[in-house]
Structure formats: structure tokens, C-alpha cells
C-alpha positions as CSV (number, residue, x, y, z in Angstrom):
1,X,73.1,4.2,45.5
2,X,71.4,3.3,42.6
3,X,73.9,1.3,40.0
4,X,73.3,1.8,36.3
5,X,76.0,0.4,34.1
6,X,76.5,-2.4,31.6
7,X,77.9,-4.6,33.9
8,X,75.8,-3.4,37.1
9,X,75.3,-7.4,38.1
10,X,79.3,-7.9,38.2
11,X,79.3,-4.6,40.7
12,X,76.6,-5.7,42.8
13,X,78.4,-8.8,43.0
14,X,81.7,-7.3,44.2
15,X,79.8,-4.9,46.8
16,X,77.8,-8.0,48.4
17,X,81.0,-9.9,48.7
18,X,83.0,-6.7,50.1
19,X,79.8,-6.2,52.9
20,X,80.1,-9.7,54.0
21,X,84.1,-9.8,55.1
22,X,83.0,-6.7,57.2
23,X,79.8,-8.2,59.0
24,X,81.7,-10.3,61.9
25,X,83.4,-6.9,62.7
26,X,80.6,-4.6,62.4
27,X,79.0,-6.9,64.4
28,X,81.3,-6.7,67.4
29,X,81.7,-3.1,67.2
30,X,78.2,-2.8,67.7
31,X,78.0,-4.7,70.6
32,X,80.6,-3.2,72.1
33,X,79.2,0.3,71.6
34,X,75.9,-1.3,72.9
35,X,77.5,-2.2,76.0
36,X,79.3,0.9,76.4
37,X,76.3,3.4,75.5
38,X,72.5,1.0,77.0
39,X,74.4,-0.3,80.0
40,X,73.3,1.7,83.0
41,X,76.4,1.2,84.6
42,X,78.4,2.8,82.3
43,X,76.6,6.5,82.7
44,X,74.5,8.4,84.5
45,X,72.4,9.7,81.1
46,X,69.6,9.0,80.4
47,X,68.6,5.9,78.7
48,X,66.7,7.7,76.0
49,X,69.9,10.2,75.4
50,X,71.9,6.8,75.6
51,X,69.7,4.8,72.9
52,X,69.7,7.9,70.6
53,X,73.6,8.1,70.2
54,X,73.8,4.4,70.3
55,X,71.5,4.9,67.1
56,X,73.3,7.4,65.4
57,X,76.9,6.1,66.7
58,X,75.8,2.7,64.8
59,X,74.5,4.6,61.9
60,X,78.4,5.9,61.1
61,X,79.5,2.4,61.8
62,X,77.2,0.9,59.4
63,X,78.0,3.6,56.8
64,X,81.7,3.6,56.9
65,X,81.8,-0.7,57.2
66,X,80.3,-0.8,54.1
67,X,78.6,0.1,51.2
68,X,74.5,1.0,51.1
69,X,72.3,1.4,48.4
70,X,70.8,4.9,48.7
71,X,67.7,3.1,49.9
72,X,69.1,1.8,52.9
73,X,71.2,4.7,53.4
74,X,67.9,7.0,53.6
75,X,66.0,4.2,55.3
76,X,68.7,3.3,58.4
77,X,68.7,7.7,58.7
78,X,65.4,8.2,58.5
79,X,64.9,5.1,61.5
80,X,67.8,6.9,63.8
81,X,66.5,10.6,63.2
82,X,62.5,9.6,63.8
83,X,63.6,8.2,67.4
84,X,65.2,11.3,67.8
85,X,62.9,13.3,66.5
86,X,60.1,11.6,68.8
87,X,62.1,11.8,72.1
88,X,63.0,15.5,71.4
89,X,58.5,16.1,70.9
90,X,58.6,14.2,73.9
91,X,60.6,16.5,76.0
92,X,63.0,13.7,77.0
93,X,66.1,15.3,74.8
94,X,67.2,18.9,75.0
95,X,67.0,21.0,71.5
96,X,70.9,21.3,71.8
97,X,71.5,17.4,71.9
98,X,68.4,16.7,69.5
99,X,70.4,19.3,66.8
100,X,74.0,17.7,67.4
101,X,72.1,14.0,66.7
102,X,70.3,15.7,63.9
103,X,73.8,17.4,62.5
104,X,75.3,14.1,63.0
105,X,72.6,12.1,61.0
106,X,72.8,14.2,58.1
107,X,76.9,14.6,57.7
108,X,76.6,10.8,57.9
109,X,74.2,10.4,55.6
110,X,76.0,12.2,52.8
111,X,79.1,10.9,53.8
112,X,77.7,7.3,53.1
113,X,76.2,8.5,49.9
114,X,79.8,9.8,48.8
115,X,81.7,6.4,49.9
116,X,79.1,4.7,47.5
117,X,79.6,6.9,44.8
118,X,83.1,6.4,45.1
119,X,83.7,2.8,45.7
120,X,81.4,2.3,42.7
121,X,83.1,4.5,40.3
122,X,86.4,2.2,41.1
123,X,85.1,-0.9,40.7
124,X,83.5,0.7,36.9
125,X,86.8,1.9,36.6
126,X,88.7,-1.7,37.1
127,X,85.9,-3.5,35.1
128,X,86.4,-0.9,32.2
129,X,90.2,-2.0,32.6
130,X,89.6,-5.4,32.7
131,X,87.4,-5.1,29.4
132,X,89.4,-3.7,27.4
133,X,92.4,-5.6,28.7
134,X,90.4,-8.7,27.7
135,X,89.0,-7.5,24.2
136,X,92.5,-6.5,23.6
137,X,93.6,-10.1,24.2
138,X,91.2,-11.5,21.4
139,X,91.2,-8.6,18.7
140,X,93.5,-8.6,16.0
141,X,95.5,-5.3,16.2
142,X,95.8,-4.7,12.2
143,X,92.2,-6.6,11.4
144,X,90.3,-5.4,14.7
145,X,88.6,-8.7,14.1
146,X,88.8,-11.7,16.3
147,X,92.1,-13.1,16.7
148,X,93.0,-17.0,16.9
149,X,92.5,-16.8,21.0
150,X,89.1,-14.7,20.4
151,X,87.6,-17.1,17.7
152,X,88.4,-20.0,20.2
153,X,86.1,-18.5,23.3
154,X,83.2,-17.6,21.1
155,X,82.6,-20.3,18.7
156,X,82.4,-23.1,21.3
157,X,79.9,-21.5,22.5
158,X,77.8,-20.6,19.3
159,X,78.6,-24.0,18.1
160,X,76.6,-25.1,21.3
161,X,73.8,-23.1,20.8
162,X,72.8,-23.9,17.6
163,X,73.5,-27.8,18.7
164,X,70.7,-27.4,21.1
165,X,68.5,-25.3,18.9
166,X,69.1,-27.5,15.7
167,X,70.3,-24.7,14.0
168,X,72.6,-25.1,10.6
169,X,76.2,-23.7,10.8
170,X,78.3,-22.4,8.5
171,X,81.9,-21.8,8.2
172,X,84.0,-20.0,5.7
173,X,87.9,-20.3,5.5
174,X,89.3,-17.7,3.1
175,X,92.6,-17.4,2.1
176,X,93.7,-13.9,-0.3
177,X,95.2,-15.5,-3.8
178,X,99.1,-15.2,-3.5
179,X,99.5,-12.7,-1.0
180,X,103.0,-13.0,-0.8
181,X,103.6,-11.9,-3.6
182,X,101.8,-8.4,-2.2
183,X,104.4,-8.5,0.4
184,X,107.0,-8.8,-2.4
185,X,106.2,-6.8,-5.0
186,X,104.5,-3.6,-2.9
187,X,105.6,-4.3,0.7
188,X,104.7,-5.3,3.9
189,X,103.0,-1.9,4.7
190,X,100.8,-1.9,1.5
191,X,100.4,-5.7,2.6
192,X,98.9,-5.0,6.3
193,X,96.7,-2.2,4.3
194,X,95.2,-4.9,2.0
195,X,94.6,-7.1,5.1
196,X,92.5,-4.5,6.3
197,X,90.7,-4.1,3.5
198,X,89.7,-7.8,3.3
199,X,88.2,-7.4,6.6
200,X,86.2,-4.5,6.1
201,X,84.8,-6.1,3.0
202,X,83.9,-8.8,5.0
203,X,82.4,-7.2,7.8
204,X,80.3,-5.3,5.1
205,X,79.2,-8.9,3.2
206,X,78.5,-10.2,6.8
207,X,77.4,-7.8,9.5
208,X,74.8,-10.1,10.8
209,X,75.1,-9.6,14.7
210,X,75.0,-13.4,15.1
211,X,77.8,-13.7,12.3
212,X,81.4,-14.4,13.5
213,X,84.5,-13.2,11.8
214,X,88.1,-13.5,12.7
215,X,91.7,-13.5,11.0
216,X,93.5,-17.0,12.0
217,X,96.9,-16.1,11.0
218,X,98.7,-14.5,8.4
219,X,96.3,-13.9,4.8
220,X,93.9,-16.8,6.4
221,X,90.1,-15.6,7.8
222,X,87.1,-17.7,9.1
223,X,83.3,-16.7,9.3
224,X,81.0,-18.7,11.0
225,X,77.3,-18.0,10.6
226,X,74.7,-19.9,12.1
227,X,70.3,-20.3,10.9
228,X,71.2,-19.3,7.1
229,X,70.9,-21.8,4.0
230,X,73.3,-22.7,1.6
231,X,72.1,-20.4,-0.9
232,X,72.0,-17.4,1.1
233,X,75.5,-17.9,2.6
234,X,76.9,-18.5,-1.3
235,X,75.5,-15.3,-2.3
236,X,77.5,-13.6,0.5
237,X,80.3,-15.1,-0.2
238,X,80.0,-13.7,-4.1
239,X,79.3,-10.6,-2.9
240,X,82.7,-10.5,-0.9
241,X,84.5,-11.7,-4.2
242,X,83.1,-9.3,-6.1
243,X,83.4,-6.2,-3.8
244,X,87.0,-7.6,-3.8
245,X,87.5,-7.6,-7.5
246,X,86.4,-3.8,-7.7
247,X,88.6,-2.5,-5.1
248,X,91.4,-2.8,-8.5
249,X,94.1,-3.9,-6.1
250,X,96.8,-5.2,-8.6
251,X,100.2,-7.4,-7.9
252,X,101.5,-10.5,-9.5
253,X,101.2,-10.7,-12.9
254,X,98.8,-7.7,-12.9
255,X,96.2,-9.8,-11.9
256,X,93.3,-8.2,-9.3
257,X,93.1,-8.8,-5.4
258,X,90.9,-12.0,-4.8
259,X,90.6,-14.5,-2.2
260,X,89.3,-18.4,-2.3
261,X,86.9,-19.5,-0.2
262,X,86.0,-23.4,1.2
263,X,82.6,-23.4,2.7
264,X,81.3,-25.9,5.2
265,X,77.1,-25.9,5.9
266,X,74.9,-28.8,8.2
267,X,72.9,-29.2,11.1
268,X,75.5,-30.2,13.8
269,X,75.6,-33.3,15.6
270,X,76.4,-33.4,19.3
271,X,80.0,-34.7,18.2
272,X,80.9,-32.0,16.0
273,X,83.3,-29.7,17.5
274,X,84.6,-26.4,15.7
275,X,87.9,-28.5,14.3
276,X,85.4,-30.9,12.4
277,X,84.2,-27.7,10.9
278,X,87.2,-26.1,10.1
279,X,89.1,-28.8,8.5
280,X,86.2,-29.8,6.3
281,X,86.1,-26.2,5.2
282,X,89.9,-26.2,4.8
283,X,89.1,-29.5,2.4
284,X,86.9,-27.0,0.0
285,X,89.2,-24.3,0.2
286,X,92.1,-26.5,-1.4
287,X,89.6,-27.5,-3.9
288,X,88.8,-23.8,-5.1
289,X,92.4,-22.9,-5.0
290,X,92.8,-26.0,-6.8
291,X,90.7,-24.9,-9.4
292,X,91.9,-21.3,-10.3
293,X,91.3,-19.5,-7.0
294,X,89.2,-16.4,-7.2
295,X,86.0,-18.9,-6.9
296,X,84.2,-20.4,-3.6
297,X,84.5,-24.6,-3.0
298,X,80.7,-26.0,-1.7
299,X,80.4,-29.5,-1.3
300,X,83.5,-30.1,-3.7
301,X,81.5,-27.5,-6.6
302,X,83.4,-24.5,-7.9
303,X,81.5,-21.4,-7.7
304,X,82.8,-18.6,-9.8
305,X,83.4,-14.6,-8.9
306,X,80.1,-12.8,-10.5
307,X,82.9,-10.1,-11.6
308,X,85.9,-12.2,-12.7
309,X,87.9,-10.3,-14.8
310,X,89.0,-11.0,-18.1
311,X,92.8,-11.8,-17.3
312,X,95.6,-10.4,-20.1
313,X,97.1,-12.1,-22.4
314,X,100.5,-13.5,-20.7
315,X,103.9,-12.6,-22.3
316,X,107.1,-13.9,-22.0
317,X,107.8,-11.7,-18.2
318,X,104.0,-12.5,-17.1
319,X,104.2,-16.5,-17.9
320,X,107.1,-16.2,-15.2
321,X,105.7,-14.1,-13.0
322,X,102.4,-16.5,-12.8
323,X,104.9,-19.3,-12.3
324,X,106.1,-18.0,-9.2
325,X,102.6,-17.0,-7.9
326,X,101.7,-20.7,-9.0
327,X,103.9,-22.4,-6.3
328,X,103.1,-19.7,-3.2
């Protein structure tokens, strides 16, 4: 049976293990039929009729122990039937016990073919399971991005990889401006809804296959991207402000969806672990919340949203308003 499927090693694997618990008992029921069939004692046949069940009578073993590719299926059946096929030429096996050998061969054969087919489809079956059991496990439900769990399997090893390849890595931390305050003033419905449409946007600024994005908790995201220079990364992260800025999302004081972002670039050393990363990124995201949000913090300098919008002139019930969104 030939295996094509994305995780045909994993199957393989499974089907070499499950043929070797079954050799030490195929094994002895071989010999047993071999003693039972080949010694004279044991019949008056003849030794040629005896060899040519033993041959077919070890082909059902073999095929219902354990699993054959189809090329050992046909070769094993195409061995057994040829001795047959020769001893019936031959003379030394009648037509009617060459056609019940022949009948048996065949049914055997397709039974084995069938037992493949079916054992395989299970074990596809539980790997599919397993998948999606696992991918479940590290996806964000409202984000489908990486969760906290998912972000901490594959960044270790990305981290690595660029370690040993010299590569520079970047990490983003962005945090959505005020985002309580969307919880307050529109709900926590419209509030998942705008989590969602940060991470599309930022799926569409960085949908580089090597790029990895993931939602840490509550309104806070990281992307890590790996062999891109400062500049390039910077420009990404402006066009993410401003494809924010023209979504028009408004809450708090009227004032347009936005997020602040801290970004963190080098070559790592073989010390560096993700947490060295992420809190020097958390260091430049303070920075550019620190300094009016809506803006991206490299190397402690602000760099503003291409689209920042002219705010409105506060009155008496914005001032308070901004006051409150000041202090979340």
C-alpha cells in the first residue's frame, strides 16, 4: 500500500512499530504450521502438495499479522502462486487443488490490500485528530492567531535558527490605545470584533511565511520576524498604524482605533532567549505610549503614524473623557 499523506513518515512509523510486536508470534505460528504441513510424519501427501499450502497457509498469516506495503503484498503472492503454478506444469498438483491454492492466493491477496487500506485510513484519521487537537491548543479562538502556549513552542525554535545562521531578529509588542475604554463605551462584543480586526491588519502588514504573530493576552500582540533590517520592519509597522487609522473605528473621546508599538532588532547572541527580547521590546513600547501612543518606540525614538489624524479640539466633556483614557 502505497502511503501518500502529509504526515506519511509518522504512519510509516506507527506501521513498523505495529509489525514488530507481531514478529515473535508470526514467527511461532509459522513454525508450527511448518511442522504440522513439511513433516512427513504428519501426512501421507505429497511433499510438493504439502510445501504449496504451507506457502499459501503462511501467506494468510503473514497478511492478517500485519500490515504490507502493496509491494510486498504482490511480491510474497506472486512467490506462493509461481511454486504453484510450476508444480501444477509439472504434473505434481491436480487442476482442482492448483485452483483452490490459486482461489486462496488471490482472496488473500485482496484481503491484505483491504486490511492496509484500512488500518492506514485510522491511523490518518487519529493523526488528523491529534492535529487539530494540538493546533487548537495554540490558536487563539477570537484572533486564530498563536496563543501564549503556541508562541512559546515556536519561537524557541526560530530564535535558534537564526542564532546559528546569524540572522537578525525582530520583535514587536503592540498594545491597542485604551482599549478598555472599547469595552466600556461599545461593549465587549464590539470589543472581541476590533480584536479581530487588529489581527487581520496584522496578518495583512506581515504575511511573510517566516513571520510570527500571536495575541499574548488581552489587547497585547507580538510579531517576531527574523533576516529583515530595521528599516524594512519600521515601514511595516507604519503600514499597520496606518491601515489601522483608516478602518475609522472611534471610542474614547472620539479619537480613532490605534495601537503602540515597542520594537526590538539585533543579531542574537547565544545567551539571548525570547524573554530578553520581549522585555526589551516591552521597554519601547512604554516609551511610545509614553509619548502619545499611536506611534512606534525604536531604540528609545518615536516614530509617528504616516496617517495621524488631526485630533478635535477638546471641550469641557472630552477633557474628561481623555482623563480617564489617560490613566487605563
Amino acid at each position: 500500500m502505497k502511503i501518500q499523506c502529509f504526515d506519511d513518515k509518522q504512519v510509516k512509523k506507527k506501521i513498523q512499530y505495529y509489525n514488530k510486536q507481531r514478529i515473535a508470534m508470526s514467527v511461532l505460528l509459522i513454525i508450527a504450521v511448518a511442522i504440522l504441513l513439511l513433516v512427513p510424519s504428519f501426512g501421507a501427501e505429497s511433499a510438493v502438495i504439502r510445501i504449496a499450502v504451507f506457502g499459501s497457509i503462511a501467506f494468510i498469516l503473514l497478511s492478517i499479522l500485519f500490515v504490507l506495503t502493496w509491494q510486498r503484498i504482490v511480491l510474497i503472492f506472486v512467490i506462493v502462486t509461481a511454486y504453484i503454478t510450476i508444480e501444477f506444469c509439472l504434473g505434481k498438483i491436480y487442476l482442482k487443488e492448483f485452483l483452490l491454492m490459486l482461489l486462496c492466493n488471490i482472496s488473500t491477496l485482496l484481503v491484505s490490500v483491504r486490511i492496509a487500506r484500512n488500518f492506514i485510513h485510522m491511523l490518518l484519521c487519529e493523526y488528523k485528530t491529534m492535529s487539530a487537537l494540538a493546533l487548537e491548543a495554540t490558536t487563539d479562538h477570537l484572533t486564530q492567531l498563536f496563543n501564549r502556549k503556541g508562541l512559546e513552542q515556536t519561537l524557541s525554535t526560530a530564535l535558534n535558527i537564526c542564532k546559528r545562521e546569524r540572522k537578525l531578529v525582530g520583535v514587536l509588542l503592540i498594545d491597542i490605545d485604551y482599549f478598555k475604554s472599547y469595552n466600556d463605551t461599545l461593549g465587549h462584543l464590539k470589543g472581541d470584533h476590533i480584536l479581530q480586526q487588529v489581527a487581520l491588519q496584522m496578518k495583512s502588514c506581515f504575511k511573510r511565511e517566516s513571520d510570527i504573530i500571536g495575541r499574548i493576552g488581552g489587547d497585547e500582540f507580538l510579531i517576531f520576524i527574523q533576516d529583515t533590517e530595521d528599516e524594512k520592519v519600521i515601514n511595516m509597522a507604519q503600514n499597520l498604524l496606518a491601515s489601522l487609522s483608516q478602518l475609522k473605528v472611534k471610542s474614547c473621546a472620539n479619537q480613532c482605533l490605534s495601537v503602540s508599538i515597542g520594537i526590538e532588532i539585533s543579531i542574537p547572541d547565544k545567551q539571548d532567549t525570547i524573554n530578553d527580547y520581549y522585555n526589551r521590546a516591552d521597554k519601547e513600547l512604554y516609551y511610545a505610549k509614553k509619548n502619545g501612543r499611536n506611534c512606534i518606540s525604536h531604540k528609545h525614538t518615536i516614530v509617528k503614524n504616516p496617517n495621524d489624524l488631526q485630533q478635535p479640539t477638546e471641550s469641557s466633556d472630552l477633557k474628561i473623557l481623555n482623563t480617564k483614557c489617560a490613566h487605563e
